[in-house]
Backbone as CSV, one residue per row, in Angstrom:
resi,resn,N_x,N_y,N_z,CA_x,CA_y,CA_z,C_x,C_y,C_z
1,UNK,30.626,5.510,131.361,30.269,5.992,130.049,30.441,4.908,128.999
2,UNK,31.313,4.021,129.189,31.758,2.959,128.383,30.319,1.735,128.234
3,UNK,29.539,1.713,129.481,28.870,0.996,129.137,27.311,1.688,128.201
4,UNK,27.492,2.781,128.562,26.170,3.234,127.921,26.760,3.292,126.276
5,UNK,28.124,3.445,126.348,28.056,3.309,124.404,27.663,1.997,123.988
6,UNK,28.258,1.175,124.637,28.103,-0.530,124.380,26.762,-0.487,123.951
7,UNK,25.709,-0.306,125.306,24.894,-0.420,125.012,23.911,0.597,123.694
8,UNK,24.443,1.753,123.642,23.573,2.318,122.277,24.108,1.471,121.099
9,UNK,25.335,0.790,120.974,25.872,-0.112,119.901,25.053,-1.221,119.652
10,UNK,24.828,-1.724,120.880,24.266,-3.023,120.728,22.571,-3.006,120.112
11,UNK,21.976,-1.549,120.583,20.635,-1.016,120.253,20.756,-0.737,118.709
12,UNK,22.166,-0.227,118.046,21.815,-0.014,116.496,22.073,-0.552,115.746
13,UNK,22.562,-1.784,116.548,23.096,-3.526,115.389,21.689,-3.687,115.428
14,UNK,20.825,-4.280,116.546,19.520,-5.064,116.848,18.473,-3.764,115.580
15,UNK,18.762,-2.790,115.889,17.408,-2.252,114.831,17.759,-2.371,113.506
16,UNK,19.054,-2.130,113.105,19.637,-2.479,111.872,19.402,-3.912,111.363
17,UNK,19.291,-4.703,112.036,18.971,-6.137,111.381,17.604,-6.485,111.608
18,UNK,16.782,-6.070,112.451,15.317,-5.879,112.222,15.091,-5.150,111.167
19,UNK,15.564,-4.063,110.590,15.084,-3.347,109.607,15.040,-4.150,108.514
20,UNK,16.441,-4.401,108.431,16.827,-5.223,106.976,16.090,-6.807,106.767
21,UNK,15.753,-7.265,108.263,15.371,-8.525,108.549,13.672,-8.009,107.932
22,UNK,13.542,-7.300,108.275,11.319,-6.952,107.969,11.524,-6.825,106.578
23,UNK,11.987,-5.859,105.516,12.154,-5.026,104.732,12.331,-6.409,103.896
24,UNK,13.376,-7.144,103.736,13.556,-7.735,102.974,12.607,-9.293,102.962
25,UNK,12.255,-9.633,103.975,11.107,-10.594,104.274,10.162,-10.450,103.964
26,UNK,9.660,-9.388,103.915,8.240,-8.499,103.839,8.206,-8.500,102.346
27,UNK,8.909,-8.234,101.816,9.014,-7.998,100.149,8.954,-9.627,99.103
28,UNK,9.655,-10.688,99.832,9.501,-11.997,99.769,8.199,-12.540,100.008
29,UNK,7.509,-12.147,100.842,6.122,-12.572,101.068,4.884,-12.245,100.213
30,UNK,5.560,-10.583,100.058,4.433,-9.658,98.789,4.827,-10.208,98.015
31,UNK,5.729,-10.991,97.140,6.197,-11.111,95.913,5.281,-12.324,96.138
32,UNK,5.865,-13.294,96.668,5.205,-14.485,96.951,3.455,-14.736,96.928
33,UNK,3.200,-13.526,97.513,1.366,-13.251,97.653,1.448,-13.151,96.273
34,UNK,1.554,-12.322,95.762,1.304,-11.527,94.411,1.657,-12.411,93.553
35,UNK,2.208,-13.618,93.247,2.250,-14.650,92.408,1.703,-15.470,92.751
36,UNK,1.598,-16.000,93.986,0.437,-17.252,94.078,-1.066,-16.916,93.762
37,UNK,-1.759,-15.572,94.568,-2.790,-14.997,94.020,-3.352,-14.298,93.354
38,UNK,-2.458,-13.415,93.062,-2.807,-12.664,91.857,-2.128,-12.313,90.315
39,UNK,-1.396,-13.555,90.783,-1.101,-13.715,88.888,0.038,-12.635,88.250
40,UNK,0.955,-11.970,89.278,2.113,-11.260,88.990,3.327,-12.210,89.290
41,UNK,3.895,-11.449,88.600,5.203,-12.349,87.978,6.237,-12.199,89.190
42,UNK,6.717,-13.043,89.951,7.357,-13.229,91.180,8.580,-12.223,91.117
43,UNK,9.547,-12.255,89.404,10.419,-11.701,89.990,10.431,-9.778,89.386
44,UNK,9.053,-9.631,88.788,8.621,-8.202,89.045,8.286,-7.708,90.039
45,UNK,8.234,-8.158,91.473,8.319,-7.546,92.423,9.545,-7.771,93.307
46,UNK,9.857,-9.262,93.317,11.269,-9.376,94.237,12.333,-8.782,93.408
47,UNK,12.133,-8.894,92.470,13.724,-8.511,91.243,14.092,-7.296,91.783
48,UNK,13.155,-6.327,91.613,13.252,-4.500,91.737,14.000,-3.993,92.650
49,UNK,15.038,-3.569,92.097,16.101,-2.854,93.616,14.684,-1.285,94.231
50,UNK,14.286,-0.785,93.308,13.422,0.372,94.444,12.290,-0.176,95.254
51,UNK,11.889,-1.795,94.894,10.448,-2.365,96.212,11.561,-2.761,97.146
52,UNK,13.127,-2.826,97.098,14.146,-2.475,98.532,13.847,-1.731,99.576
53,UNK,14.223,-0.404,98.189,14.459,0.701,99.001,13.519,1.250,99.754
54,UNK,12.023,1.203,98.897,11.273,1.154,99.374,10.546,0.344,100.554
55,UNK,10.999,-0.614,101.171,10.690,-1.885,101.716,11.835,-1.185,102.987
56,UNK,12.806,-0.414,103.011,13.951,-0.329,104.104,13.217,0.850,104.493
57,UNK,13.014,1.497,103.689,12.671,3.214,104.249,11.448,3.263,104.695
58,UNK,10.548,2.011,104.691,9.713,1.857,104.993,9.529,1.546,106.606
59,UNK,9.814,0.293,106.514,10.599,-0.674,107.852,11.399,0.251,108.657
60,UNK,12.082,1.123,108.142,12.841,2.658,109.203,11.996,3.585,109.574
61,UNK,10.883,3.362,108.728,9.631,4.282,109.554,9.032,3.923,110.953
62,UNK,8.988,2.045,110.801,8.235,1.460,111.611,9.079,1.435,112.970
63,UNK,10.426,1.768,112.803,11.861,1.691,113.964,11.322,2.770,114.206
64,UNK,11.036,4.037,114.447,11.063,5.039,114.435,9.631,5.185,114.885
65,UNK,8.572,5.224,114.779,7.399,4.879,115.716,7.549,4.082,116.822
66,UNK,8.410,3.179,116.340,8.542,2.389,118.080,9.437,3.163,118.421
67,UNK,10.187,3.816,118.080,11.362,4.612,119.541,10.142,5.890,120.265
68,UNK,9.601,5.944,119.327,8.748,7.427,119.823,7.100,7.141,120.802
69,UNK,6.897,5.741,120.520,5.260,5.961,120.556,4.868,4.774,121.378
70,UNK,3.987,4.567,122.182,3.890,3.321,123.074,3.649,2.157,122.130
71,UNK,3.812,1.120,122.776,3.286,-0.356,121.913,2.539,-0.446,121.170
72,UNK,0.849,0.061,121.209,-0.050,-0.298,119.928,-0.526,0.998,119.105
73,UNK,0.087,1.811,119.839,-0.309,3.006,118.919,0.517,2.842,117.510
74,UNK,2.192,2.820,118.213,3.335,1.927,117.118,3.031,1.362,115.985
75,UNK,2.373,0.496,116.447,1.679,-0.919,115.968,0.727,-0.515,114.488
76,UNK,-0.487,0.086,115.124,-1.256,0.952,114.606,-0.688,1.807,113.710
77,UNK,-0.262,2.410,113.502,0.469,3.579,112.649,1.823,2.833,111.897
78,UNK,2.114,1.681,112.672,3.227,1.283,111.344,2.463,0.674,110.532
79,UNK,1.204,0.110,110.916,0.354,-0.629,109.461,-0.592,0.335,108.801
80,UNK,-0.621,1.334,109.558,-0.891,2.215,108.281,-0.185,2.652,107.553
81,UNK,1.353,2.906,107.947,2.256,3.677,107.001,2.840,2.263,106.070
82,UNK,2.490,1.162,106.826,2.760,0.194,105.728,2.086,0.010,104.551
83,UNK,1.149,0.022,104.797,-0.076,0.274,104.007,-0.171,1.726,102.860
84,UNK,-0.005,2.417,102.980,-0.396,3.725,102.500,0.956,3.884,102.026
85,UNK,2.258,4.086,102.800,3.435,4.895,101.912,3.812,3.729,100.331
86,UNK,3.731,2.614,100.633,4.160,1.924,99.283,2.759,2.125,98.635
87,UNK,1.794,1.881,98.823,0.536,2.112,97.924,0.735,3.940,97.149
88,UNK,1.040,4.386,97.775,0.965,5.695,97.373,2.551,5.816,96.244
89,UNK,3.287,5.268,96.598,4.569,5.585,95.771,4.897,4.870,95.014
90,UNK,4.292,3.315,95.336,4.148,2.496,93.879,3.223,3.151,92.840
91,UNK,2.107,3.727,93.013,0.962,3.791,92.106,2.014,4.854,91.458
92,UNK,1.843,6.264,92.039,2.287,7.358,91.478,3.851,7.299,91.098
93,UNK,4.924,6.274,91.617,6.334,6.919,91.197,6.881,5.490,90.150
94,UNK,6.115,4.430,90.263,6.911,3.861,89.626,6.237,3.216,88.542
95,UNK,5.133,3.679,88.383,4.572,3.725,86.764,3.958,2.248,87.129
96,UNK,3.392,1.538,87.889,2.371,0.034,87.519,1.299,-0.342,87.488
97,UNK,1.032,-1.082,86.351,-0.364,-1.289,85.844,-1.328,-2.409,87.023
98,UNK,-0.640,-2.049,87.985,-1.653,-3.267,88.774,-2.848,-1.826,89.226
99,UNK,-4.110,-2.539,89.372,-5.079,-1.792,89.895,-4.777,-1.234,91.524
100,UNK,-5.771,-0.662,91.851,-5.438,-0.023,93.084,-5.668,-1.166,94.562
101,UNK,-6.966,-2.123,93.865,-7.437,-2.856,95.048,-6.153,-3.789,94.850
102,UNK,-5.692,-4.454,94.316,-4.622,-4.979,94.506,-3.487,-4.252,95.028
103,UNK,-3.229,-3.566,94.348,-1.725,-2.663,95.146,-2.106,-2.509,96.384
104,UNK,-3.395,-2.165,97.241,-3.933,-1.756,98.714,-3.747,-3.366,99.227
105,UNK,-4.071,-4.642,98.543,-3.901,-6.088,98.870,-2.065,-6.296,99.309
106,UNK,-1.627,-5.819,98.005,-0.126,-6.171,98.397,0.500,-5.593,99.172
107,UNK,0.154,-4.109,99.391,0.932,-3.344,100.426,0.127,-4.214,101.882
108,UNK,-1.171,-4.601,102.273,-1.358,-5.008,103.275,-0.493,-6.349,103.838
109,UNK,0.043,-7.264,102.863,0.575,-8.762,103.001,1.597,-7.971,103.377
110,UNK,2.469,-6.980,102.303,4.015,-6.285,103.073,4.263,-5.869,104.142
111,UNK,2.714,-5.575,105.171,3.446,-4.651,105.964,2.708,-5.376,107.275
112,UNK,1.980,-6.524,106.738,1.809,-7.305,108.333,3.040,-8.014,107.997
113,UNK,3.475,-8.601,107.205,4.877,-9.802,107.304,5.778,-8.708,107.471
114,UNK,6.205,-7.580,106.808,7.541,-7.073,107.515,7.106,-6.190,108.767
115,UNK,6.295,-6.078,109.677,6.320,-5.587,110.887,6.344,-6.769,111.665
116,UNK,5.657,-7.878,111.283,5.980,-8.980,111.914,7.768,-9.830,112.314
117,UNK,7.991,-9.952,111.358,9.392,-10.102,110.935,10.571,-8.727,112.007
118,UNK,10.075,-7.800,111.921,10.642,-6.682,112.988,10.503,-6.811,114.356
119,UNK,8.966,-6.858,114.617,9.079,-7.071,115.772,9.615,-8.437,116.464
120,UNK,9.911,-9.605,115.940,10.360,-10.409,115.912,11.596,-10.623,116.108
121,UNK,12.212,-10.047,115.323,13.832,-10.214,115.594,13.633,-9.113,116.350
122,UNK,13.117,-7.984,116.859,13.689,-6.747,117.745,13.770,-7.978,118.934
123,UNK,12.868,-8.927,119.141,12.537,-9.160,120.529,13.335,-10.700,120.225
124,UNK,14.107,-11.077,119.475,14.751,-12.260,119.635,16.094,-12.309,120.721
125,UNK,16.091,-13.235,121.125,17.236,-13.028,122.318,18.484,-13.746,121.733
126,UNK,18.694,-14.041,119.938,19.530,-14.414,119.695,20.219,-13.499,119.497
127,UNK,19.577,-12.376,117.973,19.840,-11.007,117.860,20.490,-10.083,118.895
128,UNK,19.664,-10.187,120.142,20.692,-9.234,121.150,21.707,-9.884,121.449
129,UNK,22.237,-11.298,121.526,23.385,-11.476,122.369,24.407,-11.573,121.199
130,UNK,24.498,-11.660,119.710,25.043,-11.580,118.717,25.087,-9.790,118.230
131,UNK,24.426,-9.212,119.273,25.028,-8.254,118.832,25.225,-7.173,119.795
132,UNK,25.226,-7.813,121.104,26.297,-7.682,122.130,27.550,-7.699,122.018
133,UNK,27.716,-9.670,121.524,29.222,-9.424,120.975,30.079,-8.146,120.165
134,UNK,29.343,-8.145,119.008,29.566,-7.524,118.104,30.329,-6.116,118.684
135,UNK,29.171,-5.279,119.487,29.950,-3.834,119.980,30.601,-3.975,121.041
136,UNK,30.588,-5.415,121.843,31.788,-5.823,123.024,33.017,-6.178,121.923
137,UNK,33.046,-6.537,120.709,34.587,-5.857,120.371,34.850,-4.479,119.792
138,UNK,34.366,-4.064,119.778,34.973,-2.317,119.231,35.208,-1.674,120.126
């Protein structure tokens, strides 16, 4: 029994730092897009603690299709929900004057770089053995 906890430990360090690893990368890149090309102000999008929260709860969507759903369906459906849940909750919840074809531009840069960035570290073999350690001490 001891090893199957290890191992669910070691499974919720690795998604926990993919999450935070996409989420917060992903948001660096949109910010980054969105000032090199379209003329928004770098730290009106990186500054904002809710393009975080939004950016984590997002990225916990995309954990969560992969526990449930084969490889490209996953895939498929996390770039749509990348796509669509910040487009939809930037426009309507947080009041911004960017147009829609842009906001549909920036949510697309967010959610190929932070699914990229996820699947990435899910599948890094540094990540798992650093966080092997990690629940081999508790």
């Amino acid at each position: 029994m001891a090893g199957g906890t290890a191992d669910k430990a070691r499974f919720a360090i690795v998604e926990i730092i993919a999450v935070v690893a996409g989420a917060v990368m992903g948001t660096l890149v949109m910010a980054l897009f969105g000032w090199l090309f379209l003329s928004l102000a770098f730290a009106t999008v990186a500054a904002v603690p809710g393009t975080y929260i939004l950016s984590l709860v997002t990225v916990a969507i995309f954990a969560a299709l992969y526990a449930y759903l084969p490889g490209t369906p996953a895939t498929l459906a996390s770039l749509a929900v990348g796509i669509l849940l910040p487009t939809v909750i930037v426009k309507f919840a947080f009041d911004t004057a960017i147009g829609l074809g842009n906001l549909l531009l920036l949510s697309l840069v967010f959610a190929l770089a932070a699914l990229s960035v996820y699947r990435f570290v899910h599948a890094s073999g540094l990540v798992r053995r650093a966080a092997a350690d990690v629940a081999d001490r508790t």
